[in-house]
DSSP file (Angstrom, degrees, kcal/mol; ACC not computed):
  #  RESIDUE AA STRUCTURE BP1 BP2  ACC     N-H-->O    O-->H-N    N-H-->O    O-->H-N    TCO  KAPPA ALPHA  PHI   PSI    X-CA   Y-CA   Z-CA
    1    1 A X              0   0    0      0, 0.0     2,-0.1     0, 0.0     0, 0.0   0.000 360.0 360.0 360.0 132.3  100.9  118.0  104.0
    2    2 A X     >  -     0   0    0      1,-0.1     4,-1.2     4,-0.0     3,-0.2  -0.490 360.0-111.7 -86.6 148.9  101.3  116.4  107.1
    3    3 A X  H  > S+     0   0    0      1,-0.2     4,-0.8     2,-0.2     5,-0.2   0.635 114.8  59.7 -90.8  -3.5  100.8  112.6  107.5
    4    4 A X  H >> S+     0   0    0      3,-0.2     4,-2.9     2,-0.1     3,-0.9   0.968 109.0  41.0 -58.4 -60.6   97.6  113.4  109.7
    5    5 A X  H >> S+     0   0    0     -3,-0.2     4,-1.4     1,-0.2     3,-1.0   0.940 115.7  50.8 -59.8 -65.5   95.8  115.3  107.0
    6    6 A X  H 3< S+     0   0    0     -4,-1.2     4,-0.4     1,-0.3    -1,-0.2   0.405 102.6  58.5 -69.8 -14.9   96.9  113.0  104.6
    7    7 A X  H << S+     0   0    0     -3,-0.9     4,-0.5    -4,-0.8     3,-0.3   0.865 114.0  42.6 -85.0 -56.2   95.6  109.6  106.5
    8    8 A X  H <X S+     0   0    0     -4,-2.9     4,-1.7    -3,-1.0     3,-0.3   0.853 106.2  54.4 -49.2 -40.1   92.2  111.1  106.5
    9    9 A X  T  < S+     0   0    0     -4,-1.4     4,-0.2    -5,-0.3    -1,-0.2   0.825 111.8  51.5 -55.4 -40.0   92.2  112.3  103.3
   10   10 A X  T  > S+     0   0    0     -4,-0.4     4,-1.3    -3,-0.3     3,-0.5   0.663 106.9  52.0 -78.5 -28.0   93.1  108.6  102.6
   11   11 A X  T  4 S+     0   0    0     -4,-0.5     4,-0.3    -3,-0.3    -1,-0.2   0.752 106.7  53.7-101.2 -20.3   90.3  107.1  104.6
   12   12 A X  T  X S+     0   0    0     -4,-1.7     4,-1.6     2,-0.2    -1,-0.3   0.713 106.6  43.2 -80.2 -13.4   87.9  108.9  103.0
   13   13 A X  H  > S+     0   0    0     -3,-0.5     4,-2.4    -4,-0.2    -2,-0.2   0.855 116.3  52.2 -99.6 -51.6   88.4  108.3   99.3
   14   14 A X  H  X S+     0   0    0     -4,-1.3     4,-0.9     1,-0.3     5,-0.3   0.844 110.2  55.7 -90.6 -16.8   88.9  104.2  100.5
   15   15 A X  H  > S+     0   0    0     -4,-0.3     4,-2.0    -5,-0.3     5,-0.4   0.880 113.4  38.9 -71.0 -68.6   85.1  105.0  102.5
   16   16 A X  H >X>S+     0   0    0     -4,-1.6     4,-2.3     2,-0.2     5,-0.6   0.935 120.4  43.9 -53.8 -51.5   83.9  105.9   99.3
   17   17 A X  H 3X5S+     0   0    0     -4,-2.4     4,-1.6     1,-0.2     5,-0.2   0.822 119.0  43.4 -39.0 -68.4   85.9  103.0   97.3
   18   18 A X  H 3X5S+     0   0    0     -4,-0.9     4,-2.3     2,-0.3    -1,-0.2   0.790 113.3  50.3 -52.3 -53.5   84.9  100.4   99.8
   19   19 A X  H XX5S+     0   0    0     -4,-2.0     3,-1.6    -3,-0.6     4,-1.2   0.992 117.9  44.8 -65.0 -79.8   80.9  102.1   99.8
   20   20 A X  H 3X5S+     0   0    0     -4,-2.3     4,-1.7    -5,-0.4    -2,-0.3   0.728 109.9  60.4 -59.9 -20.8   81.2  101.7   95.4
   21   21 A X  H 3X<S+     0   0    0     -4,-1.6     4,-1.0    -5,-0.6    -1,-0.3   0.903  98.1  48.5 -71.1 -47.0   82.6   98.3   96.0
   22   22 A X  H << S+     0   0    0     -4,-2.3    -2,-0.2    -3,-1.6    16,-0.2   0.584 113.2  50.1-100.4  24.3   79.9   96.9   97.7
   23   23 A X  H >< S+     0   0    0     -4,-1.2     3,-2.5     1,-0.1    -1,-0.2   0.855  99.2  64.9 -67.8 -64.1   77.4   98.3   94.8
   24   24 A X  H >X S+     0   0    0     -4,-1.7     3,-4.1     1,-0.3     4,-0.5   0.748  78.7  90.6 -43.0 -29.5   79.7   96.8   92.3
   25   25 A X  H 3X>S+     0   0    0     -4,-1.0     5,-1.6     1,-0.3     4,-0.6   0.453  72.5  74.0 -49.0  -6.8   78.5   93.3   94.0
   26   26 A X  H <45S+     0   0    0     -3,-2.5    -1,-0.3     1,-0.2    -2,-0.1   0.730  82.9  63.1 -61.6 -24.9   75.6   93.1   91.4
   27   27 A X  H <45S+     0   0    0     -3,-4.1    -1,-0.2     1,-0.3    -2,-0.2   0.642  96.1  55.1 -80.3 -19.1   77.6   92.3   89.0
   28   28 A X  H  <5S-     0   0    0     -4,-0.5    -1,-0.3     2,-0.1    -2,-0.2   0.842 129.3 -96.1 -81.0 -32.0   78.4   89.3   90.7
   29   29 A X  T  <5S+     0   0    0     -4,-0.6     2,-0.2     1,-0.3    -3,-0.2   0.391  76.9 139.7 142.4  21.5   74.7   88.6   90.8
   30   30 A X      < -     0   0    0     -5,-1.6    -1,-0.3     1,-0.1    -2,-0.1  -0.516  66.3 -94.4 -69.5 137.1   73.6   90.0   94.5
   31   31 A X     >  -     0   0    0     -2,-0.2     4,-1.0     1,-0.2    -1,-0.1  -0.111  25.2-126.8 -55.8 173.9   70.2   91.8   94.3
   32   32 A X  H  > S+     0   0    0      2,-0.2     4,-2.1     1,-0.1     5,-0.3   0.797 113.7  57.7 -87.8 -39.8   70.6   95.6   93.9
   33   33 A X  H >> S+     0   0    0      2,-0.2     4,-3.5     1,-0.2     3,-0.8   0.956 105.0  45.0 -44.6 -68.4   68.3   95.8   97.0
   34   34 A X  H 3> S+     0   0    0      1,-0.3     4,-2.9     2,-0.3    -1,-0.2   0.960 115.1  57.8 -66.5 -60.0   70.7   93.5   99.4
   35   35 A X  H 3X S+     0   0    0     -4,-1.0     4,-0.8     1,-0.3    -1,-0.3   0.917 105.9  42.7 -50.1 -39.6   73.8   95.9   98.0
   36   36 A X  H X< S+     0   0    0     -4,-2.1     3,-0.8    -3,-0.8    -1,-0.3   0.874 107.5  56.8 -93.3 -26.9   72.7   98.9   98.9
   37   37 A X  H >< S+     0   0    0     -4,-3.5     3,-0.5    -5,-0.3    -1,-0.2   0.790 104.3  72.5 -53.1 -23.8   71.4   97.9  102.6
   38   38 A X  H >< S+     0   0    0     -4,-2.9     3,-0.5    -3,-0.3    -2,-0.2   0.783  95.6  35.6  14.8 -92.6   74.8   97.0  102.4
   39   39 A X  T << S+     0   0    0     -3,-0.8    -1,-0.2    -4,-0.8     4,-0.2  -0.389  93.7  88.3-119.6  46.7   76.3  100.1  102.5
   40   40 A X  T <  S+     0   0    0     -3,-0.5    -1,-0.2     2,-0.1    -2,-0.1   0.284  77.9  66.4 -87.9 -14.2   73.8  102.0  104.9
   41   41 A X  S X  S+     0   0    0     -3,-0.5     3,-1.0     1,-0.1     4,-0.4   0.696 102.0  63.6 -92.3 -10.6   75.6  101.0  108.0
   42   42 A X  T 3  S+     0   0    0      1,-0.3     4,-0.3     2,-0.1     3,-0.3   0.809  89.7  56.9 -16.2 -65.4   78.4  103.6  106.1
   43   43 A X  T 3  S+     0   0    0     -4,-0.2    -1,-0.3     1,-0.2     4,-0.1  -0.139  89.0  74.2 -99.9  35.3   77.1  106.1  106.2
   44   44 A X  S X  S+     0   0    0     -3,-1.0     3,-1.0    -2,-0.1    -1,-0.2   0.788 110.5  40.2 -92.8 -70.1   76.5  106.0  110.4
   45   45 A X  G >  S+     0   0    0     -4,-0.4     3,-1.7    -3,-0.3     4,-0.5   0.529  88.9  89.5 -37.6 -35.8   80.3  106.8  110.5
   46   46 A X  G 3> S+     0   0    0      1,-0.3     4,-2.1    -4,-0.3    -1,-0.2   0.604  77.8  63.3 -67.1 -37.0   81.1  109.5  107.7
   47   47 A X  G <4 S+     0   0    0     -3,-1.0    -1,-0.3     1,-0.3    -2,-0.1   0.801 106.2  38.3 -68.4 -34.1   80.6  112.5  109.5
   48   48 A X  T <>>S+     0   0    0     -3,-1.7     5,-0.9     2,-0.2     4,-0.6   0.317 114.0  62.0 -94.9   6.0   83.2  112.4  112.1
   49   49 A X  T >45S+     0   0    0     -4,-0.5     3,-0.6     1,-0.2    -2,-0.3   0.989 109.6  41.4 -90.0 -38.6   85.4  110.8  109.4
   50   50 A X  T 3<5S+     0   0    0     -4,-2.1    -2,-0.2     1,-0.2    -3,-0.2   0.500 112.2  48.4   6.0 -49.3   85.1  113.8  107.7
   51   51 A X  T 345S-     0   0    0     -5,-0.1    -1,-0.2    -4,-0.1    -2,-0.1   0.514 112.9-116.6 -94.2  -9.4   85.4  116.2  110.6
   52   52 A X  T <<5 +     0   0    0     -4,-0.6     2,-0.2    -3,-0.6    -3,-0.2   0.740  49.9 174.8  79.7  26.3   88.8  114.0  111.7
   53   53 A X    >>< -     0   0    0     -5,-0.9     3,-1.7     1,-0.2     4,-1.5  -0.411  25.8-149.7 -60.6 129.2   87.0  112.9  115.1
   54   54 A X  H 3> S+     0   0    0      1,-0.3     4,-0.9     2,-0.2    -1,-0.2   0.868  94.9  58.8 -67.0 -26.5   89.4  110.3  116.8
   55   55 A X  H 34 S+     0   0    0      1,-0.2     4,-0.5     2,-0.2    -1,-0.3   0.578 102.3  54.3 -91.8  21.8   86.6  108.7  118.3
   56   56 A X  H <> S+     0   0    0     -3,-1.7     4,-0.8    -8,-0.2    -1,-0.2   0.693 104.2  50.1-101.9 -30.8   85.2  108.0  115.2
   57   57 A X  H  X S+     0   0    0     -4,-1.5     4,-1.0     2,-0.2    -2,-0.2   0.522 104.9  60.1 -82.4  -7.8   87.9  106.4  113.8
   58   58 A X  H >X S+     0   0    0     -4,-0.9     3,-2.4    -5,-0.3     4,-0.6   0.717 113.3  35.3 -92.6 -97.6   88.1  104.4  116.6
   59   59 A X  H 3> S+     0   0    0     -4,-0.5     4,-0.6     1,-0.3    -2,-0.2   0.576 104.7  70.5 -19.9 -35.0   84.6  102.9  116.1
   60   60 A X  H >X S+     0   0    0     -4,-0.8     3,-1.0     1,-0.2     4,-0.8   0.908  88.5  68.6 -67.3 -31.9   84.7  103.0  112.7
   61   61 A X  H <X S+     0   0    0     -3,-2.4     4,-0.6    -4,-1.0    -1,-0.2   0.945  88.3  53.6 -34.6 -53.2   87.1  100.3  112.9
   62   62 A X  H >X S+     0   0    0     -4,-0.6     3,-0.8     2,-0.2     4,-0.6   0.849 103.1  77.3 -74.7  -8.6   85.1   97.4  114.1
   63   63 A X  H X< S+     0   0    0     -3,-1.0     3,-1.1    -4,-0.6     2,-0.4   0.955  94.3  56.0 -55.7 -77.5   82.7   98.7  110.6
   64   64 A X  H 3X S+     0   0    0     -4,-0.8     4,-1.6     1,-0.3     3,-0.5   0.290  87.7  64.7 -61.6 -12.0   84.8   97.3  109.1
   65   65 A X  H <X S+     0   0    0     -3,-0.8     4,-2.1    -4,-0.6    -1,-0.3   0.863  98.8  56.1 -82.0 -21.5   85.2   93.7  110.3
   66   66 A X  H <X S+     0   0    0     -3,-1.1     4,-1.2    -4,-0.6    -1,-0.2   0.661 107.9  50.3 -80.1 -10.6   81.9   92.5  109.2
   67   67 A X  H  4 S+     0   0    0     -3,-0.5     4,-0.5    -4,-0.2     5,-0.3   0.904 110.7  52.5 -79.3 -49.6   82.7   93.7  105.8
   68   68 A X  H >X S+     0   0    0     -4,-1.6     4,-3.0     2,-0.2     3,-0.7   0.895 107.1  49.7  -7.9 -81.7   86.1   91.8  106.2
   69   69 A X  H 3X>S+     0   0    0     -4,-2.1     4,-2.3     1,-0.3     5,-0.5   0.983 113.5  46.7 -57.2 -51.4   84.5   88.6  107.1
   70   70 A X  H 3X5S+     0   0    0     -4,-1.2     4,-0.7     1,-0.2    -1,-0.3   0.650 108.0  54.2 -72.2   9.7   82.2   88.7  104.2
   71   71 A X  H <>5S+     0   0    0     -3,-0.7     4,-2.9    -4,-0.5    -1,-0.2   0.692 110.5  45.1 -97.9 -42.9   84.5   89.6  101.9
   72   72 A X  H  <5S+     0   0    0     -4,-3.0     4,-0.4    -5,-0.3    -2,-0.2   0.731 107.0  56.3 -98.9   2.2   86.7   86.7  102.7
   73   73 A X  H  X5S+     0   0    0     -4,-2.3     4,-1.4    -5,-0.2     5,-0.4   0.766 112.6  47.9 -81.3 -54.4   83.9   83.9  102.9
   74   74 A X  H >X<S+     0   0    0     -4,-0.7     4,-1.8    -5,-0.5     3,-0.9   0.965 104.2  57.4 -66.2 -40.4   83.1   85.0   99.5
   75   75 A X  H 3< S+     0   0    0     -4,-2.9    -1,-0.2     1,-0.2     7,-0.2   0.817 118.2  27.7  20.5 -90.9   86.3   84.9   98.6
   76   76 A X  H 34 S+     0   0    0     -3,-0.4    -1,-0.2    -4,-0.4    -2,-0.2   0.329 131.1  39.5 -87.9 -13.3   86.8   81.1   99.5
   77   77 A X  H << S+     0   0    0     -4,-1.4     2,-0.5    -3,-0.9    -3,-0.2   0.753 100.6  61.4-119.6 -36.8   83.3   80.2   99.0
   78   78 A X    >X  -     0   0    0     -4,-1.8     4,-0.5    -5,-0.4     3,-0.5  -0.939  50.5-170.4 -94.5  97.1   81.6   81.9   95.9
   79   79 A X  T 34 S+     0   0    0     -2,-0.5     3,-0.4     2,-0.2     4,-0.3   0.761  89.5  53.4 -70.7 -54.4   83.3   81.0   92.4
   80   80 A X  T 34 S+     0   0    0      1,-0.2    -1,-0.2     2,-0.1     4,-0.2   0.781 112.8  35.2 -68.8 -13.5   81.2   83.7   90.9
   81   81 A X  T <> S+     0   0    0     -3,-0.5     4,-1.6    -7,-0.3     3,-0.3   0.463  81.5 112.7-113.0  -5.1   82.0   86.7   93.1
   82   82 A X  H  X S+     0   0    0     -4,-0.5     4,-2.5    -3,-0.4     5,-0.2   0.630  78.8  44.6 -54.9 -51.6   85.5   85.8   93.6
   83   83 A X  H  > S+     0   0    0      2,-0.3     4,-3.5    -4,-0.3    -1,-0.3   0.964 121.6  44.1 -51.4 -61.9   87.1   89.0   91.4
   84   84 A X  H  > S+     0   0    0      1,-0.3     4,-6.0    -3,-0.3     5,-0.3   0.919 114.5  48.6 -47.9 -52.4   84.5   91.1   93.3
   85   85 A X  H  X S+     0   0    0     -4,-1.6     4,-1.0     2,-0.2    -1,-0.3   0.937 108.6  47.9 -37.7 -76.5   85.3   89.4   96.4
   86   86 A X  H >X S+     0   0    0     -4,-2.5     4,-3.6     1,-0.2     3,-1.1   0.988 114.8  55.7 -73.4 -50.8   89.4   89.8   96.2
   87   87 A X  H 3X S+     0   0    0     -4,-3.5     4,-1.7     1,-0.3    -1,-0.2   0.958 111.3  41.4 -36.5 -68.7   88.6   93.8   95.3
   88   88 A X  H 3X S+     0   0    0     -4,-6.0     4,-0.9     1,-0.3    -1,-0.3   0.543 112.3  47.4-103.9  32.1   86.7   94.3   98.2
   89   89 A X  H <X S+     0   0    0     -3,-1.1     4,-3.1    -4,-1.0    -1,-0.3   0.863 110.5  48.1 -89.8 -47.6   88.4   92.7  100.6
   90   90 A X  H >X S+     0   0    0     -4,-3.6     4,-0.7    -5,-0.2     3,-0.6   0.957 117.3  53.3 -66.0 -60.4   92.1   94.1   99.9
   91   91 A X  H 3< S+     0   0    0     -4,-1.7     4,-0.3     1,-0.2     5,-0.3   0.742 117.7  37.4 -24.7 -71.1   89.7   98.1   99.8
   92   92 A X  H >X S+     0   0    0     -4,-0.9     4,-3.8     1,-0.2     3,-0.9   0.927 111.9  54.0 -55.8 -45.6   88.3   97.3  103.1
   93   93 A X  H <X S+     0   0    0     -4,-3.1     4,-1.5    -3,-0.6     3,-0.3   0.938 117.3  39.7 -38.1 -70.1   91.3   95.8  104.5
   94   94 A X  H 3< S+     0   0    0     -4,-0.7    -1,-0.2     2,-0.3    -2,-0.2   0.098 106.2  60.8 -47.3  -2.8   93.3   99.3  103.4
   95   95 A X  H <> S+     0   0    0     -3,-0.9     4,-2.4    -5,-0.4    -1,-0.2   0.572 110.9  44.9-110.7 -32.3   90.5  101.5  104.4
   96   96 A X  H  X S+     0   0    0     -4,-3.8     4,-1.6    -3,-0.3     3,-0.3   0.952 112.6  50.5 -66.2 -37.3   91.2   99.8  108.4
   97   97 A X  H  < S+     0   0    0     -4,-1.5    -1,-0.3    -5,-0.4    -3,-0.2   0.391 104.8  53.2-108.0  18.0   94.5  100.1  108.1
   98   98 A X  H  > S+     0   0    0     -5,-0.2     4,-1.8     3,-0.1    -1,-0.3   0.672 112.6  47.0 -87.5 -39.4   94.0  103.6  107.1
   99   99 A X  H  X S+     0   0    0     -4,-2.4     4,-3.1    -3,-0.3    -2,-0.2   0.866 107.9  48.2 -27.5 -61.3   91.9  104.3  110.3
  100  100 A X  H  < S+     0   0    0     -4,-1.6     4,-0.5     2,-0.2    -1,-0.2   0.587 115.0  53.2 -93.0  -2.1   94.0  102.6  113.0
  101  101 A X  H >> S+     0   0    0     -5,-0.2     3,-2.8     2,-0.2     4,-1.4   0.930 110.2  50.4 -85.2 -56.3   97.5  105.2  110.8
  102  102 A X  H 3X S+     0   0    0     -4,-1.8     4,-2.2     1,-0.3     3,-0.3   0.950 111.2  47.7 -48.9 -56.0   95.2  108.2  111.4
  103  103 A X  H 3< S+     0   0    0     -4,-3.1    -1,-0.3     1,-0.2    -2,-0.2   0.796 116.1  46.4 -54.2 -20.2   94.8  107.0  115.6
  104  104 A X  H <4 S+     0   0    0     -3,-2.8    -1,-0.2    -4,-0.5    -2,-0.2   0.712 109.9  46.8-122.2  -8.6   98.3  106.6  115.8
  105  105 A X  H  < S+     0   0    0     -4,-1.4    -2,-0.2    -3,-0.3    -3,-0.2   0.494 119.1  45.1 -73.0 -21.6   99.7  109.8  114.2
  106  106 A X  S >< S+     0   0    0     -4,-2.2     3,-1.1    -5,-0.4     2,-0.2   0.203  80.0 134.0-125.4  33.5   97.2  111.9  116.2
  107  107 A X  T 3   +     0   0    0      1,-0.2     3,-0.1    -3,-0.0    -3,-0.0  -0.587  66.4  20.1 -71.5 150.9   97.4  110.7  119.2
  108  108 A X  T 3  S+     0   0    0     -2,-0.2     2,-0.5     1,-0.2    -1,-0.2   0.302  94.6 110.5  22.6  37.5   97.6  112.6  121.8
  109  109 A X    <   -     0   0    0     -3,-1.1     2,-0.2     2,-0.0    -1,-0.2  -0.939  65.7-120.4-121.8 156.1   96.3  115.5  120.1
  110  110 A X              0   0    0     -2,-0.5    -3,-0.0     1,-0.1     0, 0.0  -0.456 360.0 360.0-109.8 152.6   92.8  116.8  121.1
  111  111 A X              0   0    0     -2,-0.2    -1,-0.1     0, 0.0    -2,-0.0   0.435 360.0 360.0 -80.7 360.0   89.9  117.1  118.8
């Protein structure tokens, strides 16, 4: 398996983790509503991550930063979400830096 295929493969199970991560955020004691508006701006991306479009993975990056930030304000800020918090920052973190491996192993090859 080539490290293309296998860089997608990867970004798509960390889409779902990262997407079941910010469910799990109830537990921390965020409404169920809030969680799952959440993870609606996901599911804009998923199709061309799925189909392996490069310019999807290029966009999809900057989804990820807002997840990022909140992740690492709660983090530092939230005593009760902390666990939740450290989870889904390092997921999201690992789901970018699964993105930007997929752009740089299949560059210059055409969609």
């Amino acid at each position: 398996m080539s490290l293309r295929t296998t860089s997608r493969r990867l970004t798509i199970w960390l889409w779902i983790a990262v997407s079941l991560s910010l469910l799990t955020w109830t537990l921390a004691g965020y409404p169920k509503f809030i969680c799952i508006i959440a993870v609606v701006p996901l599911l804009a991306p998923l199709n061309g991550l799925i189909r392996g479009r490069r310019y999807t993975y290029a966009w999809a990056t900057l989804f990820a930063i807002p997840y990022l930030m909140f992740s690492a304000t709660e983090l530092l800020v939230n005593r009760q979400a902390r666990w939740v918090a450290g989870a889904s920052l390092i997921l999201v973190f690992v789901w970018f830096c699964t993105m930007i491996l997929f752009l740089r192993v299949s560059r210059g090859q055409r969609e």
